[in-house]
C-alpha positions as semicolon CSV with decimal commas, in nm:
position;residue;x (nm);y (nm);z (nm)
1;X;-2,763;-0,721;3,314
2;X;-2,750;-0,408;3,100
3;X;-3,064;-0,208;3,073
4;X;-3,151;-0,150;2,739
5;X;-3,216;0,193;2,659
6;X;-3,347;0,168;2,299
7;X;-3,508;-0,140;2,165
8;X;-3,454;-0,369;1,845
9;X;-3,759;-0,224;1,698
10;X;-3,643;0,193;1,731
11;X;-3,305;0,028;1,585
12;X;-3,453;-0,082;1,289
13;X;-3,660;0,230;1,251
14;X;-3,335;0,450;1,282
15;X;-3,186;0,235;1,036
16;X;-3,450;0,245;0,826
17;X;-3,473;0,593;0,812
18;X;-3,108;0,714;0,718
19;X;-3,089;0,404;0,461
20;X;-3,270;0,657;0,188
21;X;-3,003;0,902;0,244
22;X;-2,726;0,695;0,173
23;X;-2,578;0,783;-0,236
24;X;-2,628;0,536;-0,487
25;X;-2,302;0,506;-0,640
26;X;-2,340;0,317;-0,987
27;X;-2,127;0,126;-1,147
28;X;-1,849;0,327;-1,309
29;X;-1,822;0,112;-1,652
30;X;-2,032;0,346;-1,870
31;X;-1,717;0,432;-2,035
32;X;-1,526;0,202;-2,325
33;X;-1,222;-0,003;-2,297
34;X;-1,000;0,254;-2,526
35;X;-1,120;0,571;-2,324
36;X;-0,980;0,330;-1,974
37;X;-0,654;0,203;-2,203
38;X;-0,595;0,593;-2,246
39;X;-0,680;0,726;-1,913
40;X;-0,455;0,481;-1,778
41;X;-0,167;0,593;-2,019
42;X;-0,235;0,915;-1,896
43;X;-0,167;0,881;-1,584
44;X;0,123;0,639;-1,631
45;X;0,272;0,895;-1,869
46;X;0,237;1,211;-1,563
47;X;0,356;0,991;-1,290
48;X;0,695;0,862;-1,548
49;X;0,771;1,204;-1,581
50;X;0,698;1,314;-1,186
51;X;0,946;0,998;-1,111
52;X;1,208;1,099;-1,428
53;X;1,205;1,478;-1,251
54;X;1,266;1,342;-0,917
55;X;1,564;1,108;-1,009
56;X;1,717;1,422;-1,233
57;X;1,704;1,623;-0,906
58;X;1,838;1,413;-0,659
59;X;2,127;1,312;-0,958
60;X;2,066;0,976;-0,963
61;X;2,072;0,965;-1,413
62;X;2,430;0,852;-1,425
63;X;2,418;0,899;-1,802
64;X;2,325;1,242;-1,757
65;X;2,578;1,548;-1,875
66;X;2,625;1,779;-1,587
67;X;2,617;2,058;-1,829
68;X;2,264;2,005;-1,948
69;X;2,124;1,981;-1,605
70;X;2,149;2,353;-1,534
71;X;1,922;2,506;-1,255
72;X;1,701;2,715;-1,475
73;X;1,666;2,378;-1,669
74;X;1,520;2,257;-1,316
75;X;1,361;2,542;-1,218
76;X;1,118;2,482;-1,529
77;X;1,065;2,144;-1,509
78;X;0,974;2,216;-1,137
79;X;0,707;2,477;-1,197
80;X;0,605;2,167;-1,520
81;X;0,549;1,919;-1,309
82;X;0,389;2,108;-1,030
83;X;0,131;2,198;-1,284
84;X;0,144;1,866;-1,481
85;X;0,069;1,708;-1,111
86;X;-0,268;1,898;-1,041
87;X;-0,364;1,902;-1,395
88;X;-0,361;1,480;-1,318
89;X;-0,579;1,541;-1,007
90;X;-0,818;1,764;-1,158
91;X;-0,860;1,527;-1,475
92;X;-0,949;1,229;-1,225
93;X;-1,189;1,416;-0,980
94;X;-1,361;1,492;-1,279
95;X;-1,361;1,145;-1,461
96;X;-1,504;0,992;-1,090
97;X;-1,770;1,284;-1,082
98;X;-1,848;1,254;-1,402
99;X;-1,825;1,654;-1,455
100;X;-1,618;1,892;-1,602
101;X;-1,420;1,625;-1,791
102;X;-1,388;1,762;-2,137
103;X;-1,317;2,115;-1,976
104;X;-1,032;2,007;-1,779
105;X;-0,912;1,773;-2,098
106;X;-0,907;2,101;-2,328
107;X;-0,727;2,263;-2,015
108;X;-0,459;1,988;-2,007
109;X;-0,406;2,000;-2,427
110;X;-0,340;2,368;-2,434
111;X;-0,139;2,344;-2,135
112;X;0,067;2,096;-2,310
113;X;0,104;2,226;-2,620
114;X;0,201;2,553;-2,499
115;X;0,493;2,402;-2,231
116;X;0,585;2,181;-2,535
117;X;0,640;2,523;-2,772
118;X;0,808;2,732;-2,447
119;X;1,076;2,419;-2,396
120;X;1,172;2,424;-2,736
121;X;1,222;2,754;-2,732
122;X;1,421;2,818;-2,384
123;X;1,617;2,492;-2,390
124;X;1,743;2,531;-2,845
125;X;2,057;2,624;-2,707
126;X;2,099;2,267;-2,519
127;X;2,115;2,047;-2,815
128;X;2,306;1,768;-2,630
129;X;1,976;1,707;-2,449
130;X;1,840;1,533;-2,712
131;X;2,145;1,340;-2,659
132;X;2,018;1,193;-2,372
133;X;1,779;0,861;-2,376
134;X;1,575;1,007;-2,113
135;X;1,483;1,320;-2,307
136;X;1,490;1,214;-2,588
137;X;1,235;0,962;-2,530
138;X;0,988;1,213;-2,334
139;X;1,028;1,441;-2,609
140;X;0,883;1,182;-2,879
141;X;0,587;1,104;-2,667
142;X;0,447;1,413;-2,623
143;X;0,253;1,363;-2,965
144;X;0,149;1,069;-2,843
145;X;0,050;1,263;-2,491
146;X;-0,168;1,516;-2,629
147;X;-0,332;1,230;-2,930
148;X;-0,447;1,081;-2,595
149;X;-0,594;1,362;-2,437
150;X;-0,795;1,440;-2,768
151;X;-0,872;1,064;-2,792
152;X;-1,026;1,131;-2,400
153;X;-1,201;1,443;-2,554
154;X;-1,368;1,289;-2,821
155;X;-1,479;0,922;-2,662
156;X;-1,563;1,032;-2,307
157;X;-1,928;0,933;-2,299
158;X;-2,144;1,200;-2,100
159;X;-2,480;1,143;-2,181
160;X;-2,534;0,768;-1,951
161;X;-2,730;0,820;-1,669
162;X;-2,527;0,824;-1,339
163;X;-2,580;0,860;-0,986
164;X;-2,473;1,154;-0,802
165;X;-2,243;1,052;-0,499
166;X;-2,382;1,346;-0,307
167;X;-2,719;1,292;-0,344
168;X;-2,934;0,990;-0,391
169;X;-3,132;1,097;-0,738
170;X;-3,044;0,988;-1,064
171;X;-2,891;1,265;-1,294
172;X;-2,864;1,232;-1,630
173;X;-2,539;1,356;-1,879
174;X;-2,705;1,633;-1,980
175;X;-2,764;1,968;-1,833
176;X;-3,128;2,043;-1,800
């Protein structure tokens, strides 16, 4: 038999002990159905156009003029999406941690807005990309992109009382 070098009792005490340390991690559903319907069209919208710039660069858009796919016209929409990518990252870490979240969502607008004004102006001369379903349909939902970021802005509620997951005490929206 197998000598027992700590009993059932120091077990429980151990146990016991590092039980108080453990984070409280509260239910996440402070937040209302439209803020989740938008934060999930959010990220749907980030990872369409991660998948639409992947399929343009390994030509796989068959309807797609070889004269409007240029390699400046890459080139942006590489350094775009790198952004677009970590912009996504940042807006989740801060929607699980519950800080930072409106800071990161006026980040992402003027981001947007700003990438929206610089493609219009380097890619004028390429008319016939407009042409194309693919673009043409990214470049009516951008509106509808950056309504849902404000929409994010505005309904994000930060004032519930959360748990920390690094520590175990309750912290509340506000800053104190």
């Amino acid at each position: 038999m197998v000598d027992k070098k700590i009993t059932d009792l120091e077990i429980e005490a151990i146990l016991e002990a590092f039980s108080n340390s453990q984070p409280k991690v509260t239910d996440r559903t402070g937040q209302s159905s439209s803020f989740r319907v938008l934060f999930c069209f959010i990220n749907l919208y980030v990872l369409l156009f991660i998948v639409l710039y992947f399929l343009l660069k390994i030509n796989q858009v068959a309807e797609l003029d070889p004269n409007s796919r240029t390699e400046e016209f890459l080139i942006v929409l590489e350094g775009r999406i790198f952004v677009l990518f970590w912009l996504l990252v940042f807006l989740n870490m801060t929607a699980y941690f519950n800080f930072g979240f409106k800071a990161v969502c006026l980040v992402i607008l003027v981001y947007v807005l700003n990438s929206t004004i610089d493609n219009t102006i380097l890619f004028s001369d390429l008319k016939d990309l407009l042409d194309e379903s693919h673009f043409f349909v990214f470049m009516i939902t951008i509106p509808l992109y950056v309504i849902a970021v404000a929409g994010l802005m505005i309904i994000y509620k930060d004032n519930f009382e959360t748990f920390s997951p690094l520590t175990s005490e309750a912290l509340s929206g506000k800053a104190a």
